[in-house]
MDAnalysis code that builds the backbone (N, CA, C; Angstrom):
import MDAnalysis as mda
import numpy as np

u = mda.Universe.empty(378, n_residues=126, atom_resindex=np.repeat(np.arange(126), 3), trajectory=True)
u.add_TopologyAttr("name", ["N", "CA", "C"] * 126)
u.add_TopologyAttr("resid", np.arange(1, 127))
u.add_TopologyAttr("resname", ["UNK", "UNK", "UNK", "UNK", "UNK", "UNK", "UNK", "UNK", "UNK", "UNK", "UNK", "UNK", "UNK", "UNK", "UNK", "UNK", "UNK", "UNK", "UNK", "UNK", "UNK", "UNK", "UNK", "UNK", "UNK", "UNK", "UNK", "UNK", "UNK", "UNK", "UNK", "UNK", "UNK", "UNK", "UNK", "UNK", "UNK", "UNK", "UNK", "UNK", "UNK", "UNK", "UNK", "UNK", "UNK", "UNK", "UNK", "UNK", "UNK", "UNK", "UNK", "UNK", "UNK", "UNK", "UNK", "UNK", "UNK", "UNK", "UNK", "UNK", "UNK", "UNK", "UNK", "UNK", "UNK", "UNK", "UNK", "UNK", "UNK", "UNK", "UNK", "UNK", "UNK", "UNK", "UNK", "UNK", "UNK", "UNK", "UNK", "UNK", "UNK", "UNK", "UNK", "UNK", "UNK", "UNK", "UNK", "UNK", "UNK", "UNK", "UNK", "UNK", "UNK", "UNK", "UNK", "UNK", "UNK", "UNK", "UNK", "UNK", "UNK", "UNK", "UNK", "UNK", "UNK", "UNK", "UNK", "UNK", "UNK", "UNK", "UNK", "UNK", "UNK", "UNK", "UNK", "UNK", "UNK", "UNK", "UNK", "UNK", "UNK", "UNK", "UNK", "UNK", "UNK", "UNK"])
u.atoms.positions = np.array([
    [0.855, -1.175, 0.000],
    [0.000, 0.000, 0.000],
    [0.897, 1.233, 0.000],
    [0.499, 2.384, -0.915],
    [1.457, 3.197, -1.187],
    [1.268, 4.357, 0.228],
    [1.829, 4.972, 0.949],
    [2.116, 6.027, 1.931],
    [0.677, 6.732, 1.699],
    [0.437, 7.183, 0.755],
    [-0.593, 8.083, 0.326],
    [-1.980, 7.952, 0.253],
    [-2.453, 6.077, 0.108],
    [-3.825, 5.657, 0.572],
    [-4.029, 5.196, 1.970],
    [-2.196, 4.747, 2.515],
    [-2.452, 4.792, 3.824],
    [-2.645, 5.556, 4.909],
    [-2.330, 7.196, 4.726],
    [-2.339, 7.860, 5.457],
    [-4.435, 8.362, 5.610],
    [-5.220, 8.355, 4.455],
    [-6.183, 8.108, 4.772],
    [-7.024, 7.050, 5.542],
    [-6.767, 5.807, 5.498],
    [-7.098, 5.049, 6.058],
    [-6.523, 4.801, 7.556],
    [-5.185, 5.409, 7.736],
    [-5.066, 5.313, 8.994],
    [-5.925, 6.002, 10.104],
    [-6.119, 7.398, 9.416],
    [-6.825, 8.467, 10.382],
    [-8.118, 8.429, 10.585],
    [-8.563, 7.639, 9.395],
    [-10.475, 7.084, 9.529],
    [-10.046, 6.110, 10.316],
    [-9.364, 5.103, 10.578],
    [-8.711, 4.294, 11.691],
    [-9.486, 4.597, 13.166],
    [-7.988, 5.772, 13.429],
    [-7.929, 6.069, 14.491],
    [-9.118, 7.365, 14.887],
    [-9.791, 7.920, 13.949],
    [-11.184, 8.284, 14.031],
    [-11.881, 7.962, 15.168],
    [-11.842, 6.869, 14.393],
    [-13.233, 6.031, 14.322],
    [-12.942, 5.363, 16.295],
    [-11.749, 4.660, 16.420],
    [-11.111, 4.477, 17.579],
    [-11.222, 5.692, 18.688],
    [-11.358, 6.926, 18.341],
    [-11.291, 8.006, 19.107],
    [-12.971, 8.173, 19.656],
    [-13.951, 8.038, 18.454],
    [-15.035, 8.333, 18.522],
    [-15.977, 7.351, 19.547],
    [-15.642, 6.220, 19.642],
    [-15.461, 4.748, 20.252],
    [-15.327, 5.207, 21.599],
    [-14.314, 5.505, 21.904],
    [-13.445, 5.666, 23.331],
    [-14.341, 6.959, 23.970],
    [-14.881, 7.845, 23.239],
    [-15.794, 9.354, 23.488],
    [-17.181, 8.330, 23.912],
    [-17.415, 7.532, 23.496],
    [-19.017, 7.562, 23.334],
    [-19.176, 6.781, 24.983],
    [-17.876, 5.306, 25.027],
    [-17.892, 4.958, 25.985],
    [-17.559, 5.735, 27.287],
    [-17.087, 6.825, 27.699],
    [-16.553, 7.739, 28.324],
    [-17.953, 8.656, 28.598],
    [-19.018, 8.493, 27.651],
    [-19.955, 9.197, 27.581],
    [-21.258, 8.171, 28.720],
    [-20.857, 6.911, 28.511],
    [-21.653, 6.190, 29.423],
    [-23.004, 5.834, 28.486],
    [-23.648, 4.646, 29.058],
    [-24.970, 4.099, 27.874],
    [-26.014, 4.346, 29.233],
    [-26.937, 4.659, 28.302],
    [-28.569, 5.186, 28.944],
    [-29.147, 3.872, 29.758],
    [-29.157, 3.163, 28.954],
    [-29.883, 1.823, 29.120],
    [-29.266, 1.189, 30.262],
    [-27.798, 0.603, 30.438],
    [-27.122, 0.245, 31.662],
    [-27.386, 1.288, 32.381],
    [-27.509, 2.004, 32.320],
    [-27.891, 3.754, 33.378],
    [-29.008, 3.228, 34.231],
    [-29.835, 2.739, 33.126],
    [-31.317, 2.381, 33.798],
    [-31.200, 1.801, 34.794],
    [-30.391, 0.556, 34.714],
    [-30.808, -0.454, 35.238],
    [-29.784, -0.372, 36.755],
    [-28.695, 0.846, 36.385],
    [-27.723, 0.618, 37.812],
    [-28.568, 1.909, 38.706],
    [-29.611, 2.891, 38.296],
    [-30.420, 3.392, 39.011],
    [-31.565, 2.957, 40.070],
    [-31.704, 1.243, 39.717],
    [-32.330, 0.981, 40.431],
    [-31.967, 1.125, 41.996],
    [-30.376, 1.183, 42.123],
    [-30.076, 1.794, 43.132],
    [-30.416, 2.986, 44.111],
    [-30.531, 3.733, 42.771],
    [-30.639, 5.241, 43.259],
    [-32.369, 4.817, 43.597],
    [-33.699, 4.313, 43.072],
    [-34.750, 4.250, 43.023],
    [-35.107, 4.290, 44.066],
    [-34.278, 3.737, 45.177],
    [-35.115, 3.164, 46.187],
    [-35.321, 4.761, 47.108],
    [-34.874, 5.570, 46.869],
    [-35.248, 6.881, 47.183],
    [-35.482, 8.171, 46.881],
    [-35.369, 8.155, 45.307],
    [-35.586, 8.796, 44.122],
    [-36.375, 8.126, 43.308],
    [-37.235, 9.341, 42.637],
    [-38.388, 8.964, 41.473],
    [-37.542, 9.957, 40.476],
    [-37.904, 9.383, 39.363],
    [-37.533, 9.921, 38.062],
    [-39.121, 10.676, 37.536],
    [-40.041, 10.793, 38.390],
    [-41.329, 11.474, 37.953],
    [-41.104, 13.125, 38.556],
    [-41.533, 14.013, 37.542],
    [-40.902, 15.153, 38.078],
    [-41.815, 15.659, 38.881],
    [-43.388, 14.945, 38.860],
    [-44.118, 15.241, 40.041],
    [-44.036, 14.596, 41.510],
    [-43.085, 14.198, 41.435],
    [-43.150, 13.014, 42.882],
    [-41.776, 13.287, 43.748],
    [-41.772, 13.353, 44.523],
    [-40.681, 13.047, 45.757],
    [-40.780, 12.101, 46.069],
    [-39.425, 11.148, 46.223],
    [-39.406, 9.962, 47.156],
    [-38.642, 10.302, 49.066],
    [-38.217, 9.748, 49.078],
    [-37.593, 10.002, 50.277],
    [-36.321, 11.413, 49.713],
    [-35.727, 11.205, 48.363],
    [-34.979, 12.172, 47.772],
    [-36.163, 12.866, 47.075],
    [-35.215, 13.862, 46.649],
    [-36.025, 14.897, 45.333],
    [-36.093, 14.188, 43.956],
    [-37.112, 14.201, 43.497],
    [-36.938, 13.716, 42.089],
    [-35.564, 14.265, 41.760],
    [-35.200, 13.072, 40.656],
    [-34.162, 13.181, 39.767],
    [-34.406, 13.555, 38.228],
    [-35.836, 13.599, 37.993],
    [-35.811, 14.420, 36.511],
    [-35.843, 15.797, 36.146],
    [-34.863, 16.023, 35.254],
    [-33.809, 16.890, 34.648],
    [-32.915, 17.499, 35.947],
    [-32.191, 16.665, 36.821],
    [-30.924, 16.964, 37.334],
    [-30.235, 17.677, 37.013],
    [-30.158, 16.941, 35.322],
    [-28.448, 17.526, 34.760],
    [-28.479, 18.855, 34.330],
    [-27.938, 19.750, 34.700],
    [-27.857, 20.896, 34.475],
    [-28.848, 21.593, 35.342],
    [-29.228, 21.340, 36.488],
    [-30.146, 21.983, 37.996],
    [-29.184, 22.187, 38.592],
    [-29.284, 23.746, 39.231],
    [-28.449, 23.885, 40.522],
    [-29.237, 22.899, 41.736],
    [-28.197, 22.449, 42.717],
    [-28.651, 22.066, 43.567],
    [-29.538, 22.799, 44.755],
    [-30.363, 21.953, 45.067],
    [-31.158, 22.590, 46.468],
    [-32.858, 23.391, 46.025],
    [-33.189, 22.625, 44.744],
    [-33.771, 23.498, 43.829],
    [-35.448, 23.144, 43.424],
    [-35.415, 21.979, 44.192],
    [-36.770, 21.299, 43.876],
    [-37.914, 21.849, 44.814],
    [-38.188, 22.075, 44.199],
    [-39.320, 22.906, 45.019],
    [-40.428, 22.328, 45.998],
    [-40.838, 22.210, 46.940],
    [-41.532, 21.686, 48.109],
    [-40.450, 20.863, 49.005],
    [-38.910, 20.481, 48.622],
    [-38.499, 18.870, 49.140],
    [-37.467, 19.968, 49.976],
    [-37.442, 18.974, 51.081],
    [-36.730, 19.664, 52.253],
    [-35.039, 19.342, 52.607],
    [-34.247, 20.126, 51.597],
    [-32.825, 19.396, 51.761],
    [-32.196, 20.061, 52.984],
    [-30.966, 19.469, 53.342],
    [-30.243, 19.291, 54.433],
    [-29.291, 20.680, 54.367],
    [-29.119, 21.568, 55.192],
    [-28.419, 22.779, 55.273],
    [-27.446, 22.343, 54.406],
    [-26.697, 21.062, 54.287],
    [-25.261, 21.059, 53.844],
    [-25.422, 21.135, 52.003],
    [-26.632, 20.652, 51.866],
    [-27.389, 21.050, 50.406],
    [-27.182, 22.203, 50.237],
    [-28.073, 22.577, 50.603],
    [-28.359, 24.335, 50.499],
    [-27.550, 25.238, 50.339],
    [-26.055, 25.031, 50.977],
    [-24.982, 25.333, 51.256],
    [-23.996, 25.342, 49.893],
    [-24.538, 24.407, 49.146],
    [-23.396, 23.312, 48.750],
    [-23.237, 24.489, 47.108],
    [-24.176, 24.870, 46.726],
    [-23.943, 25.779, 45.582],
    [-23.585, 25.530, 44.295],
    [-23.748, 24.370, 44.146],
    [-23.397, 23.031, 42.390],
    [-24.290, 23.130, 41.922],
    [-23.905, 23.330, 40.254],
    [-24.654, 22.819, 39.417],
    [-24.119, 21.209, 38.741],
    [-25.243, 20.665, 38.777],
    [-25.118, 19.365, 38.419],
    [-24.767, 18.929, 36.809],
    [-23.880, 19.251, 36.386],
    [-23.178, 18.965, 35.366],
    [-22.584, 17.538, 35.653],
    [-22.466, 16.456, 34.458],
    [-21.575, 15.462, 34.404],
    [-20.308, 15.087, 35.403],
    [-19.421, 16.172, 35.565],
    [-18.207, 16.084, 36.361],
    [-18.703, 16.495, 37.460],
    [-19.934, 17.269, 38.151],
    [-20.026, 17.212, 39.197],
    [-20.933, 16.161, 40.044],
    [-21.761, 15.482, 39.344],
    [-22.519, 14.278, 39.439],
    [-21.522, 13.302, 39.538],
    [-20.301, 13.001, 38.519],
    [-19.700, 11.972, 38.871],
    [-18.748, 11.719, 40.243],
    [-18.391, 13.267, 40.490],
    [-17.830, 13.402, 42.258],
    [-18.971, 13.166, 43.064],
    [-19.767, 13.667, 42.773],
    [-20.603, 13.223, 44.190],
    [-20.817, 11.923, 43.953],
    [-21.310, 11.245, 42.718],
    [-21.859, 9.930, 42.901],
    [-20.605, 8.861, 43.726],
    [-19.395, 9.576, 43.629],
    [-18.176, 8.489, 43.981],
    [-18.509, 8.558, 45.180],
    [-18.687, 9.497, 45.993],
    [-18.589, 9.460, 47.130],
    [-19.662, 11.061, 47.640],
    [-21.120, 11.008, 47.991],
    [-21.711, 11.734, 48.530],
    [-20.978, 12.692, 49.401],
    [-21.104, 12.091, 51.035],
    [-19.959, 12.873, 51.877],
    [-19.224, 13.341, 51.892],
    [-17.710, 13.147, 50.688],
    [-17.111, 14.380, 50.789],
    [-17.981, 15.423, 49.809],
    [-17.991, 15.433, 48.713],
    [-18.371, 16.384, 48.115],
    [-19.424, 17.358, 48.829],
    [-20.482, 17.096, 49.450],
    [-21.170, 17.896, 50.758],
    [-21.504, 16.906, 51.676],
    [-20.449, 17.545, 52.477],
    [-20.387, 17.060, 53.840],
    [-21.693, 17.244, 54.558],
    [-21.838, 16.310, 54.771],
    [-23.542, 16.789, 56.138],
    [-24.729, 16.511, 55.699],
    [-24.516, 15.830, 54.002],
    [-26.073, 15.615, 53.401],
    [-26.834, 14.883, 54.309],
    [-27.806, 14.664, 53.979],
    [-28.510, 13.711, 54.418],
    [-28.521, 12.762, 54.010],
    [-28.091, 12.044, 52.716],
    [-27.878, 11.025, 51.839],
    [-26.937, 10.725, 52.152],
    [-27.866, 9.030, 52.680],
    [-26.841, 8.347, 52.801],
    [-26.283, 7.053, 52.409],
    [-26.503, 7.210, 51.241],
    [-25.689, 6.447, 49.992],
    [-24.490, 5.970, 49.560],
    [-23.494, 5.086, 49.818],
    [-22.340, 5.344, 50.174],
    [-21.617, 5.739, 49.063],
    [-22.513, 5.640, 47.583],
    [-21.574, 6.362, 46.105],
    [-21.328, 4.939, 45.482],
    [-21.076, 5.350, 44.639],
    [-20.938, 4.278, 43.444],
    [-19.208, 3.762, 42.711],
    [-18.767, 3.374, 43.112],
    [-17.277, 3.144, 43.343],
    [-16.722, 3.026, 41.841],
    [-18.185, 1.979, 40.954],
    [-17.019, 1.745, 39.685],
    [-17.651, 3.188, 38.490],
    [-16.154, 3.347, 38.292],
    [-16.554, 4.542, 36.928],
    [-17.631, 4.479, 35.801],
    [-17.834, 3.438, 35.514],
    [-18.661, 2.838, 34.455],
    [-20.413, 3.288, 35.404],
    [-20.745, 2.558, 35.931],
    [-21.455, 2.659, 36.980],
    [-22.000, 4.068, 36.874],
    [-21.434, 5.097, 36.890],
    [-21.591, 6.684, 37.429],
    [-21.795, 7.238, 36.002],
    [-20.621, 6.850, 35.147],
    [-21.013, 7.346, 33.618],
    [-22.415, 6.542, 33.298],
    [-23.037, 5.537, 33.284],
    [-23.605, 5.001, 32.683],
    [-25.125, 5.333, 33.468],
    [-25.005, 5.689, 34.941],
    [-26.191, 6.327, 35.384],
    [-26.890, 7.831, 34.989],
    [-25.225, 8.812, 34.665],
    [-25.040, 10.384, 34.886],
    [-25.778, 10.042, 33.135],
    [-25.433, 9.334, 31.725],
    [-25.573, 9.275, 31.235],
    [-27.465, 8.940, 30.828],
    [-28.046, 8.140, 31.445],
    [-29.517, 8.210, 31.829],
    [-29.839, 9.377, 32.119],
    [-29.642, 9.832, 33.005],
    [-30.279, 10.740, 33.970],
    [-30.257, 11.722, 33.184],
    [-29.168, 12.003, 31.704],
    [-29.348, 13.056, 31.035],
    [-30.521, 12.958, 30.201],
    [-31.061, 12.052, 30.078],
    [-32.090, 11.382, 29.072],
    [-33.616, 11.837, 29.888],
    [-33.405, 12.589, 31.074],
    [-34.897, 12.664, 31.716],
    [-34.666, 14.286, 31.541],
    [-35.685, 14.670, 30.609],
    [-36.365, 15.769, 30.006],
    [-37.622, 16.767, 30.559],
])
């Protein structure tokens, strides 16, 4: 193969390899679903409902402390995040540090996949 058809084919290659590695990094909806059942047991994804948490539909991109009627914990209130991707995935690792004093007490979701693949759902509630 001459230098010159390979240099196209390499970079649709490694494209394509790049685009791959983005999407997984991006986390799947569907495994999202199903590792939320975690989160379920005190969160509703109905934006009319409170569970023991505040609903979780449209999180992503809500400042925190924001749901209106649900009674969060001073350290909420306090806490001053907007729930973007990278800040969902710190808290999901570990609740407590990220605000200290919540009331949630969840101990976080340890594997990366796990957090992308939930944060990734949760963007899907409209």
């Amino acid at each position: 193969m001459k230098l010159t058809m390979a240099v196209p084919f390499l970079a649709a290659a490694l494209t394509s390899i790049g685009l791959s590695s983005a999407a997984h990094a991006q986390g799947d909806p569907a495994a999202g679903k199903t590792v939320f059942n975690k989160c379920a047991v005190c969160h509703t994804t109905d934006p009319a409902k409170k569970g023991l948490g505040p609903t979780l539909f449209g999180v992503v991109g809500r400042h925190s402390a924001s749901v209106e009627g649900y009674s969060y914990s001073a350290a909420m209130k306090a806490a001053d995040k907007t729930w973007d991707a990278a800040t969902l995935d710190a808290y999901l690792t570990n609740p407590q540090v990220i605000v200290h004093g919540t009331k949630m007490i969840f101990p976080g979701l340890p594997k990366p996949e796990d957090r992308a693949n939930v944060i990734a759902y949760l963007s899907t509630l409209k």
